[in-house]
C-alpha positions as CSV (number, residue, x, y, z in Angstrom):
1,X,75.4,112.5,99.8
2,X,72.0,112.8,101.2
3,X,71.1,114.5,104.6
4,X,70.4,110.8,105.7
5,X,74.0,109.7,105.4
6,X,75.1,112.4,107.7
7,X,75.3,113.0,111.5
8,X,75.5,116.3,113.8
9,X,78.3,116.7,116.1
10,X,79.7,119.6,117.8
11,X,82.3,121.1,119.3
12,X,82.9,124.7,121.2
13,X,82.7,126.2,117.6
14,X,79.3,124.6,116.9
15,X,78.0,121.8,114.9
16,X,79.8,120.1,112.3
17,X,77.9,117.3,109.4
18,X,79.4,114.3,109.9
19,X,79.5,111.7,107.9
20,X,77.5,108.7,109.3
21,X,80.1,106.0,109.4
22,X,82.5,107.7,110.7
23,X,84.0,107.4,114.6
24,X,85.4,111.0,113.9
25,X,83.3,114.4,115.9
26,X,83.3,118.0,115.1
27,X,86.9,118.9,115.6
28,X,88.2,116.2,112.9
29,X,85.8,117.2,110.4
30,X,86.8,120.7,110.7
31,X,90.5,119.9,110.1
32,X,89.4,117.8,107.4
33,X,88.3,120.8,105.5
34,X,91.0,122.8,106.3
35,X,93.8,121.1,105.2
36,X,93.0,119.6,101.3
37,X,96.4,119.7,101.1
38,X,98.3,116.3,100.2
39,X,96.0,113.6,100.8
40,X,98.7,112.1,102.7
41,X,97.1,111.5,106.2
42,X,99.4,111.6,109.2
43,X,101.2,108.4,109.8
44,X,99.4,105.3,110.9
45,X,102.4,104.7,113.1
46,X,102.2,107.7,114.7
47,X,97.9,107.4,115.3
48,X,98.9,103.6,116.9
49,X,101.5,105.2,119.2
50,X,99.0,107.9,120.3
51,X,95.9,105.4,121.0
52,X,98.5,103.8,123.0
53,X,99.4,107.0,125.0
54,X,95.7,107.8,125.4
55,X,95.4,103.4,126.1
56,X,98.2,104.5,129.1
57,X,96.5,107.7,129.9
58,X,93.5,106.0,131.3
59,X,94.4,103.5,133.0
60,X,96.9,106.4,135.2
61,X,93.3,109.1,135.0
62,X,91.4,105.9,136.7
63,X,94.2,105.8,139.4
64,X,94.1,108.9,140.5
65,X,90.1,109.6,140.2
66,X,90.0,111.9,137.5
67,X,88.3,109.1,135.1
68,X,86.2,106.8,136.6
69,X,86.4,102.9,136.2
70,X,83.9,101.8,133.9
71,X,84.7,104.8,131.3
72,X,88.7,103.9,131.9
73,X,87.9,100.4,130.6
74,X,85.9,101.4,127.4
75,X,88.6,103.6,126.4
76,X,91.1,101.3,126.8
77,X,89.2,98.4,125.0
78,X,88.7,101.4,122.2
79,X,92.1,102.6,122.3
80,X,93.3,99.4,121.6
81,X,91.4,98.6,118.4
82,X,93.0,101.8,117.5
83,X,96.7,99.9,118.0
84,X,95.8,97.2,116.3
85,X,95.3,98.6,113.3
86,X,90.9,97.8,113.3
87,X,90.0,101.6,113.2
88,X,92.7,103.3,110.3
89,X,90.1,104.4,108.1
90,X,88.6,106.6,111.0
91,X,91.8,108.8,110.5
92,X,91.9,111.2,107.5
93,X,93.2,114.5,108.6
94,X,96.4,115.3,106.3
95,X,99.5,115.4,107.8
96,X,100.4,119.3,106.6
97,X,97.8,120.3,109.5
98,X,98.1,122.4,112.3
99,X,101.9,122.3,113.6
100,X,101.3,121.2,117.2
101,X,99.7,117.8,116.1
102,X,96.3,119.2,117.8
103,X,94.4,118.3,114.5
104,X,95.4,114.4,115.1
105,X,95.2,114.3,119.0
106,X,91.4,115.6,118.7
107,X,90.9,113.2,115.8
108,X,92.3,110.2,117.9
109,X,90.3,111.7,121.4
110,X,87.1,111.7,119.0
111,X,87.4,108.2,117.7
112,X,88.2,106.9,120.9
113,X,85.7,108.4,122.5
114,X,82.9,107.5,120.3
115,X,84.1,103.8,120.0
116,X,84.2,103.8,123.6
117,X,80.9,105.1,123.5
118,X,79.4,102.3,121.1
119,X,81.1,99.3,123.5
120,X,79.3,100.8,126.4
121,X,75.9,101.2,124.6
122,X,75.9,104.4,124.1
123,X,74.6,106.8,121.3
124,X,77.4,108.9,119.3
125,X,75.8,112.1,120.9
126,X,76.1,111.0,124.6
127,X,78.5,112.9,126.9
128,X,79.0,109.8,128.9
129,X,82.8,109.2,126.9
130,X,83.9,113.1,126.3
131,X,87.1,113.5,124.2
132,X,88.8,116.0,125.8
133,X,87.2,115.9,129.4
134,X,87.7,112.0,129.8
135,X,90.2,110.9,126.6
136,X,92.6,114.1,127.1
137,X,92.3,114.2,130.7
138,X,95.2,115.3,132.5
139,X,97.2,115.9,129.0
140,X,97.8,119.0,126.2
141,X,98.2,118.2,121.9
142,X,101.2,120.0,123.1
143,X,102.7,117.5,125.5
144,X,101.0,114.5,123.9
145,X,101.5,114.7,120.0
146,X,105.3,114.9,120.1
147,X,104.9,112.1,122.3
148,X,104.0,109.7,120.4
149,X,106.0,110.9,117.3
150,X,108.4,109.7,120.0
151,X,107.4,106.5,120.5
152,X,106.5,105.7,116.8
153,X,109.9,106.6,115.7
154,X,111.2,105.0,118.5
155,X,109.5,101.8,117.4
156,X,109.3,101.4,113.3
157,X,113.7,102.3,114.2
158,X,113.8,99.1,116.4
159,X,111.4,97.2,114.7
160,X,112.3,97.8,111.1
161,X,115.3,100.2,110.1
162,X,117.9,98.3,112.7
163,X,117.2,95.2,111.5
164,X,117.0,95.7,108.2
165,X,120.3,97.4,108.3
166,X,121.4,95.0,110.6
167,X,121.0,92.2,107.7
168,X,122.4,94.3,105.2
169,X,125.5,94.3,106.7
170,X,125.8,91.2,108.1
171,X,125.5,90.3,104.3
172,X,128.1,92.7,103.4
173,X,130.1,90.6,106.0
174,X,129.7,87.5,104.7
175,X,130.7,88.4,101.3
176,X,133.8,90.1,102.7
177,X,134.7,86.8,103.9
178,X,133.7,84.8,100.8
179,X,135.9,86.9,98.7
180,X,139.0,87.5,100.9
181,X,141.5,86.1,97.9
182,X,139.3,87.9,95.5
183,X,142.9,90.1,94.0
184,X,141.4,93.4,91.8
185,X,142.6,96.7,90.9
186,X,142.1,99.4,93.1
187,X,141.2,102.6,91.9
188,X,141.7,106.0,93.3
189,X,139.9,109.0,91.2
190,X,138.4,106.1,88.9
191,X,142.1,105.3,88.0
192,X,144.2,102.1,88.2
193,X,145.6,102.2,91.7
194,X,147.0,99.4,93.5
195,X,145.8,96.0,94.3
196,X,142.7,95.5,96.8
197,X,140.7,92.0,97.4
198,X,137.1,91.9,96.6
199,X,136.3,91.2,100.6
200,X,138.6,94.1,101.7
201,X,136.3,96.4,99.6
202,X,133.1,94.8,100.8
203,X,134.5,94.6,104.6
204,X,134.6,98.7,104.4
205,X,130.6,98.6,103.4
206,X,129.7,96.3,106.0
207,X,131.3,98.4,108.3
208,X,129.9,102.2,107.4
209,X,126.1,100.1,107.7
210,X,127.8,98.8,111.0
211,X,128.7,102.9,112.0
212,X,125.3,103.9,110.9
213,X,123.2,101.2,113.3
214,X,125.6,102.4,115.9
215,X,124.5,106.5,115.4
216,X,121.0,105.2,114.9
217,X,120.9,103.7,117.9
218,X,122.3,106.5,119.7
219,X,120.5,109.2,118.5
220,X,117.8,107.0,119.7
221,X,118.4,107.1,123.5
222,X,117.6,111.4,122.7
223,X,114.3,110.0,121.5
224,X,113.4,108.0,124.4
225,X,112.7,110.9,126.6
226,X,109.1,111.5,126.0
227,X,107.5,115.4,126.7
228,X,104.6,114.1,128.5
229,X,103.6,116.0,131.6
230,X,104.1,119.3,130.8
231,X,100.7,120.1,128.9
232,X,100.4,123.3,127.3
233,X,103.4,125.2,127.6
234,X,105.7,122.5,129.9
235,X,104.8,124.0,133.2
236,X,102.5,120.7,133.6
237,X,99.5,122.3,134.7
238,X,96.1,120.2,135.2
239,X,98.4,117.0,135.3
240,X,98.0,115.1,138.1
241,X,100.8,113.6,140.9
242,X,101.9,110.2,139.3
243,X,100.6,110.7,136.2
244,X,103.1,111.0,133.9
245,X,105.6,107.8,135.7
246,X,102.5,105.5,135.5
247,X,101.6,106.5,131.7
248,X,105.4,106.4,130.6
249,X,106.0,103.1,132.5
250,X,103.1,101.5,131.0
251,X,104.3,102.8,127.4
252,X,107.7,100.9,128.2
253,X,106.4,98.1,129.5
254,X,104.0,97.5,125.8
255,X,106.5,98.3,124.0
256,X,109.7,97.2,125.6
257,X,111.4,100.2,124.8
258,X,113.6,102.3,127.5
259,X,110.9,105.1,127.1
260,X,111.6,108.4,130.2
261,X,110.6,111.3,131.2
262,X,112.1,114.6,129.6
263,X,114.7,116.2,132.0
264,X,113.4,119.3,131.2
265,X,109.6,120.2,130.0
266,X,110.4,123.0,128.2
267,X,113.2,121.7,125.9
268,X,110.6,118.8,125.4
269,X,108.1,120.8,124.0
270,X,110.2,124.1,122.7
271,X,112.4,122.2,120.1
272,X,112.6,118.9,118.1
273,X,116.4,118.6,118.3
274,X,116.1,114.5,119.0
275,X,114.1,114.1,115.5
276,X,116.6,116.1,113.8
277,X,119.3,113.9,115.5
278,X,117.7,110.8,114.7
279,X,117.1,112.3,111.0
280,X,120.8,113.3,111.0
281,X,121.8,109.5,111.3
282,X,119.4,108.3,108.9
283,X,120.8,111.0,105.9
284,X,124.1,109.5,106.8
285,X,123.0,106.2,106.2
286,X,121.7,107.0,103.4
287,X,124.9,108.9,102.0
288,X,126.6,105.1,102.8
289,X,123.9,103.7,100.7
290,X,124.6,105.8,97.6
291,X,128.2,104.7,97.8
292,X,127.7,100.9,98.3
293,X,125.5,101.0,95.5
294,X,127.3,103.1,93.5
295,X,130.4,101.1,93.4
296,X,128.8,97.9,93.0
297,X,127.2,99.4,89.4
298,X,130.1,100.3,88.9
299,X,132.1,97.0,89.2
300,X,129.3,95.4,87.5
301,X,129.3,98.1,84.0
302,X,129.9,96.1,80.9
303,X,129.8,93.2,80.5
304,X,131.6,94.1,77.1
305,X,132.8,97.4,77.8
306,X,133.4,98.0,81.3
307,X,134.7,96.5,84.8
308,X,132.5,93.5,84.8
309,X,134.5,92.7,87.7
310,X,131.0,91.7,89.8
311,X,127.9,89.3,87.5
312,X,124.8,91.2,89.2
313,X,121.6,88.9,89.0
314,X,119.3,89.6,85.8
315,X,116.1,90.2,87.1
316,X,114.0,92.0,84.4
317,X,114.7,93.5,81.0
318,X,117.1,96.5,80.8
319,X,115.7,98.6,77.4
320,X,112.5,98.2,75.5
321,X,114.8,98.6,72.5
322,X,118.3,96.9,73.2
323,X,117.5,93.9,73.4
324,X,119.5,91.4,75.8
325,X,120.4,94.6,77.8
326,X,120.2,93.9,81.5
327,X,120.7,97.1,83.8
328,X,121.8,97.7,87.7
329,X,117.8,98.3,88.7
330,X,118.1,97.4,92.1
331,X,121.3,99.9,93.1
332,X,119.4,102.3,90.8
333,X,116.3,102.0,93.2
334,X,118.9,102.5,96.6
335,X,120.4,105.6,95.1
336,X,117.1,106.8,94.4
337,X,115.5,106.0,98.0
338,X,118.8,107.6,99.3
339,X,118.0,110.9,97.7
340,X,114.7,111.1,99.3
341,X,116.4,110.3,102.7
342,X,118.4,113.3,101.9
343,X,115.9,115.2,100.6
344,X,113.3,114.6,103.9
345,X,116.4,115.4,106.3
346,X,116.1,118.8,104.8
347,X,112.6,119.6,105.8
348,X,113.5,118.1,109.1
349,X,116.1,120.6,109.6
350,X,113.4,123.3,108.9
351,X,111.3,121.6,110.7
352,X,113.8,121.8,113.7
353,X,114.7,125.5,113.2
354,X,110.5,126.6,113.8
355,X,111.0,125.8,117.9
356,X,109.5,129.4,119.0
357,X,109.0,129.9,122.2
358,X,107.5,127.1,124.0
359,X,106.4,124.8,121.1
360,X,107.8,123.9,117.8
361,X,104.9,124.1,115.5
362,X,106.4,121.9,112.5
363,X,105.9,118.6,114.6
364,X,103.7,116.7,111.7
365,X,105.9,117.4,108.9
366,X,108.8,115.9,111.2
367,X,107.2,113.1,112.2
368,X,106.3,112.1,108.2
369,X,109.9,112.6,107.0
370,X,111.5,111.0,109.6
371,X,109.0,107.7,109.9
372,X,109.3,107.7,105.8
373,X,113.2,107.7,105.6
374,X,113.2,105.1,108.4
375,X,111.0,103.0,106.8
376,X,112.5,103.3,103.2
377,X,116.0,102.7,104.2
378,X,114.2,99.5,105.8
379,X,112.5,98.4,102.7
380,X,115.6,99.3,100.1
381,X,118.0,97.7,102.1
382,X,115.9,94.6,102.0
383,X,115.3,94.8,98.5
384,X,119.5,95.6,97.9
385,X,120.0,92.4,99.2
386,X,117.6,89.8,98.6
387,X,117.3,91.3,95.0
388,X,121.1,91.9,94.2
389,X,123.8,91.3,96.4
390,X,122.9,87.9,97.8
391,X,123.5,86.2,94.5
392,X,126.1,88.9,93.0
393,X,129.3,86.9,91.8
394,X,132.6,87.9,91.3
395,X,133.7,87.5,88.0
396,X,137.2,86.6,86.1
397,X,137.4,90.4,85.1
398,X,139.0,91.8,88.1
399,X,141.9,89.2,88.8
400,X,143.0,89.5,85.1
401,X,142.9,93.4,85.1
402,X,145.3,93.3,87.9
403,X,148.2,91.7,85.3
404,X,147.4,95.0,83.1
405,X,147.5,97.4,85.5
406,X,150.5,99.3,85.9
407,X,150.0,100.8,89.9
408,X,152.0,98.0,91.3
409,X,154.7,99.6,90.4
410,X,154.4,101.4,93.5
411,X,155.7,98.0,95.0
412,X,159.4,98.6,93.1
413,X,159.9,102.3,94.4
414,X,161.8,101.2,97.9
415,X,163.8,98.7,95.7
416,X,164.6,101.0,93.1
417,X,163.7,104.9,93.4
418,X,160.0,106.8,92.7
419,X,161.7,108.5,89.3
420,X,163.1,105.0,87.9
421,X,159.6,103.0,89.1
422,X,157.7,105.8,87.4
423,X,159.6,105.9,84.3
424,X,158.9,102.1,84.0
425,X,155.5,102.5,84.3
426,X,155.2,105.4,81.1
427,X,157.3,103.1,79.2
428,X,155.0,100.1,79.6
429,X,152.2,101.9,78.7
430,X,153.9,103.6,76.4
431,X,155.0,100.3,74.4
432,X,152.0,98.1,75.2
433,X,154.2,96.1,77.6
434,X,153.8,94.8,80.8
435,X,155.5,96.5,83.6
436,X,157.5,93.0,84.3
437,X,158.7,93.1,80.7
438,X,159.9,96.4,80.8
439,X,161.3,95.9,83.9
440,X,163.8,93.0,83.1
441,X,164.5,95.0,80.1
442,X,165.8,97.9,82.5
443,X,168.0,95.5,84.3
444,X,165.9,94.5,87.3
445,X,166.3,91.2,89.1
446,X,164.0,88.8,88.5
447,X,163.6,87.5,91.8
448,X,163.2,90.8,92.9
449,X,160.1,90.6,90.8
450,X,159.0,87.8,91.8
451,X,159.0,89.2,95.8
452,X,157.7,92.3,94.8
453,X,155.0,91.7,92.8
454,X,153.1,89.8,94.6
455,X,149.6,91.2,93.9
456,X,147.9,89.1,97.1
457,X,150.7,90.4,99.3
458,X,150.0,94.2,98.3
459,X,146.7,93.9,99.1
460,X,147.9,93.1,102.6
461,X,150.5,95.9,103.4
462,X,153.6,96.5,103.8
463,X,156.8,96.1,102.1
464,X,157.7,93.2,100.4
């Protein structure tokens, strides 16, 4: 690039070359060069939440008369072209930066500064918008970045993983209902156990989705206290009286989210315990995931040679060279997402363990796992059922299996004795029989059979 498509700015290190069109100063550029890392930039949700802190921020610095009116305004109107998504190219520092966030609160305070700058008139290189004097008044990278990690989590949880997860199960639900009379062979260690429905199986996966909402949402309320106020090290020097309520009840009010301030500064800013909660729930979410899907590939193996108890739909070629082969993509894809949910809850941990002192330095790399499980289990869950489970069918498989299956001769052993019912059961597989056939043969009553083996009836408890 030429020396024309270039600008100076500077910072207390000195001057930096700036590419022209960017809103970004000195400080960005510099992190820019330092961390070539990933190319994976810190998440957008994360920069939206933190224009909106520094949106808050100066509407509480004009109330107390640390920021004056006119320069209030511009960084608001900046700030929010930053939320809605109109500035996202102005944000390119990679997310394995420095680990208190300070790369991506100086990036945000340049961008909003300078913008603020151009809506007032101003040239890039006037101090009449300063980042950190005007933008960062009254607040630290180490009070502010966590945040809005915070709030962002807070937010894609409510606005995307919950419901999502929410319409998984209520899907999970309906199918429950829909195949209630649904009789199958239940299987314990992948072998023939007795009889289950189809909706009883289904009812238990609605419900662990239901049980992870439930510790989503609670690990939640851990994330709603925000560390704001205590700047640098949670003492809260340089922040004015009435700051932090009017910034934090502004942040609830645009977002409509039960957002409070920490009960204690230095547990705020010393540890990351809420995101490893909150990534905690998520893994176990994911660990449901892998089972749902799981079984349902499994019911759906064949058609030829397998359960076939469930028809999956056929939505794309299974093998480039068997043809007609259809395969279980979409539970593939779920297991696959749910491995990386497990995987980024494992860098959270670490992530959580690097609290020294009075700041955790890992914050970043938290906030990208955690935002990226949350929004996968969003988008797979989706996918699981508007690609597979909400036209999945029940096939003529499972009912028939049950005949075959020799497990309900569990039923028998109050009649007639655990030995006896288990030596009928060897000697119909034994002899290719059916375990009523062998039964009569042994003498048994036959309208003792026809009580006990009652395959809807077993599925419902009980003796019979």
């Amino acid at each position: 690039m030429s020396e024309a498509q270039f600008r100076t700015a500077h910072d207390t290190m000195g001057e930096m070359q700036i590419p022209v069109e960017a809103l970004w100063g000195a400080s960005t550029q510099r992190a820019v060069e330092n961390f070539p890392v990933s190319g994976q930039p810190v998440p957008l949700e994360v920069v939206h939440a933190h224009a909106m802190l520094k949106w808050a921020a100066a509407t509480a610095n004009e109330d107390t008369g640390v920021v004056d009116s006119e320069v209030a305004d511009a960084i608001r109107r900046a700030a929010d072209e930053v939320i809605d998504g109109r500035l996202d190219e102005h944000f390119p520092v990679d997310v394995f930066q420095t680990g208190s966030g300070t790369s991506t609160n100086m990036n945000v305070n340049e961008v909003v500064a300078n913008r603020a700058k151009q809506l007032l008139g101003e040239e890039l290189s006037s101090s009449k918008v300063h980042p950190n004097d005007h933008v960062n008044a009254s607040q630290s990278s180490n009070d502010t970045f966590p945040t809005s990690v915070h709030v962002a989590v807070a937010r894609v949880a409510k606005d995307e993983t919950v419901p999502a997860l929410q319409h998984l199960a209520a899907t999970l639900r309906e199918k429950s209902a829909a195949w209630a009379g649904v009789v199958k062979s239940g299987r314990t260690h992948l072998m023939d156990a007795t009889p289950v429905t189809l909706g009883q199986e289904f009812g238990g996966y609605a419900r662990q989705i239901e049980l992870g909402v439930t510790r989503l949402e609670r690990s939640l309320e851990s994330v709603y206290e925000l560390a704001l106020g205590g700047t640098a090290v949670g003492t809260g020097l340089n922040c004015p009286p009435g700051f932090v309520d009017r910034v934090i009840g502004l942040l609830a009010d645009r977002t409509g989210l039960p957002f409070r301030e920490a009960e204690d500064h230095f547990e705020a800013q010393g540890s990351r315990d809420a995101l490893v909660d909150v990534s905690g729930a998520l893994k176990t979410i994911a660990i449901s995931l892998i089972k749902i899907a799981n079984d349902v590939r499994w019911m759906a193996s064949g058609p030829r040679t397998g359960l076939y108890e469930l028809q999956l739909p056929e939505i794309q070629p299974g093998s480039s060279i068997m043809p007609g082969k259809v395969n279980p993509v979409i539970p593939e894809s779920v297991r696959q997402v749910a491995a990386q949910v497990i995987g980024n809850d494992a860098a959270v941990t670490v992530g959580g363990l690097s609290g020294e002192l009075e700041l955790n330095v890992m914050i970043p790399l938290m906030a990208r796992n955690v935002i990226e499980s949350e929004r996968l289990l969003a988008a797979v869950s989706r996918v699981f059922v508007d690609k597979c489970l909400a036209d999945t069918e029940p096939t003529d498989q499972g009912p028939q299996l049950v005949e075959r299956s020799l497990m309900q001769v569990t039923a028998l052993v109050p009649e007639i004795g655990y030995e006896r019912s288990a030596a009928l059961a060897k000697q119909a597989h034994k002899q290719g029989k059916t375990l009523r056939e062998v039964a009569l043969e042994d003498g048994v009553a036959e309208d003792t059979l026809d009580r006990v083996l009652d395959y809807q009836r077993m599925t419902e408890g009980g003796i019979l």
